[in-house]
Every structure is written in structure tokens, then in C-alpha cells.
C-alpha atoms as a printed R data frame, in Angstrom:
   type eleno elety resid chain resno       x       y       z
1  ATOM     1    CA   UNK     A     1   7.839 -15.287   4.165
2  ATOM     2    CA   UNK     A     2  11.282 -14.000   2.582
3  ATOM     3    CA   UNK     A     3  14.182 -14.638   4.976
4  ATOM     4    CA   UNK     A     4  15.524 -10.888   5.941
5  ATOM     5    CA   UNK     A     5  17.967 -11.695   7.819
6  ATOM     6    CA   UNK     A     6  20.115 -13.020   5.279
7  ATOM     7    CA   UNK     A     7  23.008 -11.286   3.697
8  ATOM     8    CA   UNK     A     8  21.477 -11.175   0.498
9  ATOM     9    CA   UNK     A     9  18.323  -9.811   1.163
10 ATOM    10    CA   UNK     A    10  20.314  -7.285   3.838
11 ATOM    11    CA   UNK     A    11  22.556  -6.296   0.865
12 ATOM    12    CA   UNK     A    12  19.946  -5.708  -1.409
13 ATOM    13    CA   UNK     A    13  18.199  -3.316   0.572
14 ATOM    14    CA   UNK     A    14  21.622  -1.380   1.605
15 ATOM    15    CA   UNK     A    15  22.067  -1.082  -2.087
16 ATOM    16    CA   UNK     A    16  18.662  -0.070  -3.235
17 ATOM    17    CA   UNK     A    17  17.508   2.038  -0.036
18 ATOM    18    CA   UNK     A    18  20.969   3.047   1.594
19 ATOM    19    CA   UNK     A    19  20.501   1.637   4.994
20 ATOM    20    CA   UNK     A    20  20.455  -1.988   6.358
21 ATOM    21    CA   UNK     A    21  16.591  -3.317   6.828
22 ATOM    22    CA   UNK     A    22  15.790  -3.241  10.738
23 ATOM    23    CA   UNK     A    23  12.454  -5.725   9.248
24 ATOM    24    CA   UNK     A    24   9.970  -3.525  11.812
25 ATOM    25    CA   UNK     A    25   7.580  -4.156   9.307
26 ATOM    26    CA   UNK     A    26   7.582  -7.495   9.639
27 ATOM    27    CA   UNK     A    27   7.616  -8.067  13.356
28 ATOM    28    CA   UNK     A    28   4.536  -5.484  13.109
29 ATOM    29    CA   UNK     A    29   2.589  -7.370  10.469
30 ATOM    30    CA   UNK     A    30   3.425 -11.047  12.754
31 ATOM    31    CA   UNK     A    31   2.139  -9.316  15.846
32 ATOM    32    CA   UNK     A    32  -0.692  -8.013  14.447
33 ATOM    33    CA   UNK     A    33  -1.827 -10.957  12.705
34 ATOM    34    CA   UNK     A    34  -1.333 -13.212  15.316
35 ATOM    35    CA   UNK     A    35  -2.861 -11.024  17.638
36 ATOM    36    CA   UNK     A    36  -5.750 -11.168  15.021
37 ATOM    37    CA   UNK     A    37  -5.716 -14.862  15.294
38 ATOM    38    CA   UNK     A    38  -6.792 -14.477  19.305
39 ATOM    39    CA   UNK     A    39 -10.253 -12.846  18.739
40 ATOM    40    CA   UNK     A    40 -13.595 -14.096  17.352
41 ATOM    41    CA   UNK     A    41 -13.983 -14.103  13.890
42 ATOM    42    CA   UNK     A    42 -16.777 -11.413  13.623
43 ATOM    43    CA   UNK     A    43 -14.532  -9.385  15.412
44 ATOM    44    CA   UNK     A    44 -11.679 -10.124  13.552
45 ATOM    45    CA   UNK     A    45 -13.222  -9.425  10.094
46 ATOM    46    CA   UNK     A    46 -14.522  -6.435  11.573
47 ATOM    47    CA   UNK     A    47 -11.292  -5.050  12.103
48 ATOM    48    CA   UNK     A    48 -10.033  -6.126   9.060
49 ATOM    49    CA   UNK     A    49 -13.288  -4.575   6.970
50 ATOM    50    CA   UNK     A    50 -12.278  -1.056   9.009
51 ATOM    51    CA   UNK     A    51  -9.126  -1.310   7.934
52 ATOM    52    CA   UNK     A    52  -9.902  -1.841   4.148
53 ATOM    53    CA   UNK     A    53 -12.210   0.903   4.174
54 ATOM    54    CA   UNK     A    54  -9.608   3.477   5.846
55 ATOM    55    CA   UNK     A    55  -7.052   2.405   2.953
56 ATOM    56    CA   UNK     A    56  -6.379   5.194   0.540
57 ATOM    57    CA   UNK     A    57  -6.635   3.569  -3.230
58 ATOM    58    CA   UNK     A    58  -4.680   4.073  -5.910
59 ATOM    59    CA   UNK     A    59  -8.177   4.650  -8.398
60 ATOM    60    CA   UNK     A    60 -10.551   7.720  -8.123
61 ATOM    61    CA   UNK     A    61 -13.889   6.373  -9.268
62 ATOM    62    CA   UNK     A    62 -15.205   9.672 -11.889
63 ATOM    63    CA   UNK     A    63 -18.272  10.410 -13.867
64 ATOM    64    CA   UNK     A    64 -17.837  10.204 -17.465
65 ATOM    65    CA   UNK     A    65 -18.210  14.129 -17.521
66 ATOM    66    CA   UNK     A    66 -15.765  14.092 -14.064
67 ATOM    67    CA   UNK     A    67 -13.476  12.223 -16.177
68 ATOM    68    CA   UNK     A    68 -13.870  14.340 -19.013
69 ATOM    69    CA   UNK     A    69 -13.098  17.734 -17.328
70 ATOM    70    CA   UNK     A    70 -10.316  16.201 -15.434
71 ATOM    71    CA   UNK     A    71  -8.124  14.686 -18.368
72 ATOM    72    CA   UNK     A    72  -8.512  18.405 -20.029
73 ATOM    73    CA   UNK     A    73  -7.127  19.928 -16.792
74 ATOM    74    CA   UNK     A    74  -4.407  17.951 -16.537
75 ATOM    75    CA   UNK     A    75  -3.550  17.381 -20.594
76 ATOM    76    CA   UNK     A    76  -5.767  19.794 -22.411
77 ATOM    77    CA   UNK     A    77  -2.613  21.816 -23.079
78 ATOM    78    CA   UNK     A    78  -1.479  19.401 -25.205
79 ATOM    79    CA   UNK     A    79  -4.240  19.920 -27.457
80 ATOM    80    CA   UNK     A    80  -2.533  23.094 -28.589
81 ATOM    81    CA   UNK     A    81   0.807  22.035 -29.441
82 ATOM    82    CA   UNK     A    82  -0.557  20.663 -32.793
């Protein structure tokens, strides 16, 4: 776990994001997996399966023909600059 308390890391995030980090995140994700660590384990991976599953994902999974019609919607113009 990265230390965010330090100046360094508080720094960094002032100059990339424009505010200091309050590291919510953090005390969220610690909470939640140690509150993770107090049920059974069916349970747990239950939760944790749910989770996964209600994830958006960066990958749509197409058809070849999907595929196909959708790479001509978004760059069939192209075609016509040549």
C-alpha cells in the first residue's frame, strides 16, 4: 500500500489533480475488505462474484458481422477520403 500521507505523494496529486488527496478511497477499500474478512467464505466470494458481474468493462464482446457494421459506422467515412 503507497503511503498517502506523505508530502510527495500529497504533492503529486495537488499537481496532477488540483486538490490535496483526502485518501477516501482508501479508508473505503480497508473497510470494506476487512469487513469482507469477517464473513464466511461462500459468502464472501459471493459478494465479490456480484460485484464483478455489476462492473462495467472496458471490451464489448461483437459478432464478426457486429464488428463489421460497427467499425464502418464509426470509420467508414474514411473510406472516402482516398
Amino acid at each position: 500500500m503507497q503511503p498517502i500521507s506523505t508530502p510527495v505523494h500529497q504533492l503529486q496529486q495537488y499537481y496532477r489533480l488540483g486538490n490535496l488527496d483526502t485518501c477516501s478511497s482508501k479508508w473505503s477499500a480497508l473497510y470494506d475488505c476487512l469487513n469482507l474478512k469477517t464473513k464466511r467464505i461462500s459468502k464472501a466470494q459471493e459478494i465479490l462474484e456480484a460485484r464483478e458481474k455489476a462492473k462495467t468493462h472496458i471490451w464489448i464482446y461483437r459478432t464478426k458481422e457486429e464488428a463489421s457494421t460497427n467499425w464502418y459506422e464509426l470509420f467508414g467515412h474514411l473510406d472516402d477520403m482516398e
